[in-house]
C-alpha positions as CSV (number, residue, x, y, z in Angstrom):
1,X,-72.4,-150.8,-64.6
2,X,-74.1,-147.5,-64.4
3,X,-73.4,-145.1,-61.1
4,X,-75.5,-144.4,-58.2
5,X,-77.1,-140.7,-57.7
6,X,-77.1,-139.6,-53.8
7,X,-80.4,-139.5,-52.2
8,X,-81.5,-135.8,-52.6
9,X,-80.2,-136.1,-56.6
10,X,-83.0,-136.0,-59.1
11,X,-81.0,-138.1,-61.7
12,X,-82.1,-141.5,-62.7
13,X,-79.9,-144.0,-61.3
14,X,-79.4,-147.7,-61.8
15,X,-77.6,-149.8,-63.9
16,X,-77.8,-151.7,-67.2
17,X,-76.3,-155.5,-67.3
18,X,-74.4,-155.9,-71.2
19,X,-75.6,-159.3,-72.0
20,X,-73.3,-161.0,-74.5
21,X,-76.1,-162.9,-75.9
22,X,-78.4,-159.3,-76.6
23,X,-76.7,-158.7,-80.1
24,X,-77.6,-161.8,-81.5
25,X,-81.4,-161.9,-79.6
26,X,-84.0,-162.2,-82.6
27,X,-86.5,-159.5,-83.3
28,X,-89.2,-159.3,-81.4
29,X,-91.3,-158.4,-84.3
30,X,-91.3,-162.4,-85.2
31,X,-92.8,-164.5,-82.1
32,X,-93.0,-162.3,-79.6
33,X,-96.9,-161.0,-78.6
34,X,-97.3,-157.1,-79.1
35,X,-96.0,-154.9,-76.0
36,X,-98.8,-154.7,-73.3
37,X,-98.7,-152.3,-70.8
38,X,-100.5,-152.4,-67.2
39,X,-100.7,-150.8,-64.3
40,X,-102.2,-151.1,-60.8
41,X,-102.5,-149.7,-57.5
42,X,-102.0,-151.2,-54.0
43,X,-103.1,-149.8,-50.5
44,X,-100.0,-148.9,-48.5
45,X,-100.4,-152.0,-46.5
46,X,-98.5,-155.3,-45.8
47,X,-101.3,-157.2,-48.0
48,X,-100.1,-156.0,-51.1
49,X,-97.1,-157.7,-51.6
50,X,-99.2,-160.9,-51.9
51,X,-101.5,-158.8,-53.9
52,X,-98.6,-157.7,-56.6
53,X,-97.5,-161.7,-56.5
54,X,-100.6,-162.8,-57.7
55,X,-101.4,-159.8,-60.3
56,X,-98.1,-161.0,-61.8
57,X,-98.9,-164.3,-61.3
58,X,-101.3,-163.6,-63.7
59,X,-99.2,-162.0,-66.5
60,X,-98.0,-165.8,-67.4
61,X,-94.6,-164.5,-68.4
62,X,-93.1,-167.9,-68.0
63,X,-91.8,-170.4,-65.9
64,X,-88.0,-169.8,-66.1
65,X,-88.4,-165.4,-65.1
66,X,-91.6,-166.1,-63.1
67,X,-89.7,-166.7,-59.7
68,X,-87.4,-164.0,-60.3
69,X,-89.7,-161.5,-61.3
70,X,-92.0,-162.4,-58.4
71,X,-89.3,-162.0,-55.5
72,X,-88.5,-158.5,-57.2
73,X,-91.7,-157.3,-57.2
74,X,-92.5,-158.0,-53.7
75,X,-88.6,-156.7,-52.9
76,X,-89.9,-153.1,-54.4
77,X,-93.4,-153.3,-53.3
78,X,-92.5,-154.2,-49.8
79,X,-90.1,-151.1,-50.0
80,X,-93.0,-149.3,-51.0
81,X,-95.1,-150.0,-48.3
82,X,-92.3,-150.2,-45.2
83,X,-90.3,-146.8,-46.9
84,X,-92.8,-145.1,-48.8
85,X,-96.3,-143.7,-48.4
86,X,-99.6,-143.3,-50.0
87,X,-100.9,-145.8,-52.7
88,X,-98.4,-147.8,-54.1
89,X,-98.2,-148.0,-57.9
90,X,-97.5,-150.9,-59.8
91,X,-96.5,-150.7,-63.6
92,X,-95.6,-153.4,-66.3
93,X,-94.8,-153.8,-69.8
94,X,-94.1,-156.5,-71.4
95,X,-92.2,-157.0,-74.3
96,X,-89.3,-158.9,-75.5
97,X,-88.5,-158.2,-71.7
98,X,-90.7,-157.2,-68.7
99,X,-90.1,-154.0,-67.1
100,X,-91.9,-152.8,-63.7
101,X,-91.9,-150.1,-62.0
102,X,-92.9,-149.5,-58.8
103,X,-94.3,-145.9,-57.1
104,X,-95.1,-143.9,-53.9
105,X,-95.4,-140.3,-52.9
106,X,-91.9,-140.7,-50.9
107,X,-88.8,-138.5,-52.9
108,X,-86.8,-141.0,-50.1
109,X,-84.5,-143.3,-52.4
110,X,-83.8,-146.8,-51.2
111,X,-79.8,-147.8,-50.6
112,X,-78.6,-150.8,-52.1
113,X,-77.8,-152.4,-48.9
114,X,-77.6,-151.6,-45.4
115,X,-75.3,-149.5,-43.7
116,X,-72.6,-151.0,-42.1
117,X,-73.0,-152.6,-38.6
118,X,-76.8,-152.2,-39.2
119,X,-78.3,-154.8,-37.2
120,X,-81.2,-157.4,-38.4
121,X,-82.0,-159.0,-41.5
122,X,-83.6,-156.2,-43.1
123,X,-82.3,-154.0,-45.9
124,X,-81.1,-156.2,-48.8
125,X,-84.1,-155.8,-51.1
126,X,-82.4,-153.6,-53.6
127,X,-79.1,-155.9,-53.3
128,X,-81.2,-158.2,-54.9
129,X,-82.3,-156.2,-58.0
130,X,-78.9,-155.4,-58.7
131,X,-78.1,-158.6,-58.9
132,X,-81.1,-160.2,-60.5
133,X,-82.3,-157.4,-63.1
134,X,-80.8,-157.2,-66.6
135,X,-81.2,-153.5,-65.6
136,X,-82.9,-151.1,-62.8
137,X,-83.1,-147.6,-61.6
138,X,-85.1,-145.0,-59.8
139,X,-86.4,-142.1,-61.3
140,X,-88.2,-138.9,-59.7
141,X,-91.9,-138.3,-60.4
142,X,-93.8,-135.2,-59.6
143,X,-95.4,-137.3,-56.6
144,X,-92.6,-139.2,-55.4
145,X,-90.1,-141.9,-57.3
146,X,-90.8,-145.1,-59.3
147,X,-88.4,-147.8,-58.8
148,X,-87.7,-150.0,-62.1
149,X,-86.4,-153.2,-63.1
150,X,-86.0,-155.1,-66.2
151,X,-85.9,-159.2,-66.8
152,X,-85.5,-160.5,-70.1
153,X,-88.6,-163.0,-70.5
154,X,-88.8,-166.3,-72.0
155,X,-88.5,-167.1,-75.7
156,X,-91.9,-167.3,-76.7
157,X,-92.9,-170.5,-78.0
């Protein structure tokens, strides 16, 4: 598992999951659709986390990733809106796996959970990437940071 930058570091940090099935995965050059890549914006507003659902709702990226890649999304978006500020930006590619990235205009990095003796329910968003994604991390942009996951997608049919 890969290590974890501090907060004011301009590193990428995240991890990358060693799946003992990726050496034997076939090409994606047979079977799988040609990489798309899209991209969105959201108002900084509680609405877009619905709003990011349903674009990738739309991506039909299968049944079996569909509910994970869903809760991820609206874990980073609603990070976005709550921790970040200005427009949030919304990225995908798809591939053999889909990667998204999420971006605002705040250099603040998000912990992976909350500090101990915290109080509430909040805080565990990024506790879930790490332990859903194949892979995440968060790099620095000129405007901000973009937070990124990656889910291997279904076998296309």
């Amino acid at each position: 598992m890969g290590g974890r930058a501090g907060c004011g570091s301009s590193e990428p940090v995240g991890r990358a999951r060693q799946s003992p099935s990726s050496p034997e995965r076939p090409s994606p050059v047979v079977g799988w659709p040609v990489a798309r890549r899209l991209t969105t914006t959201f108002p900084p507003a509680v609405g877009s986390v619905a709003l990011a659902r349903q674009f990738i709702r739309e991506l039909e990226i299968g049944p079996t990733v569909m509910p994970t890649v869903e809760l991820l999304v609206s874990e980073l978006v609603t990070n976005a809106v709550v921790h970040g500020t200005g427009e949030v930006g919304l990225s995908v590619r798809l591939a053999e796996k889909i990667r998204v990235a999420v971006a605002d205009k705040s250099p603040q990095r998000p912990r992976l959970a909350p500090s101990v003796g915290e109080p509430g329910p909040h805080g565990y968003g990024m506790f879930l990437v790490e332990l859903l994604a194949e892979a995440w991390g968060i790099e620095s942009t000129a405007t901000g940071k973009a937070v990124w996951f990656e889910v291997l997608l279904d076998a296309p049919p």
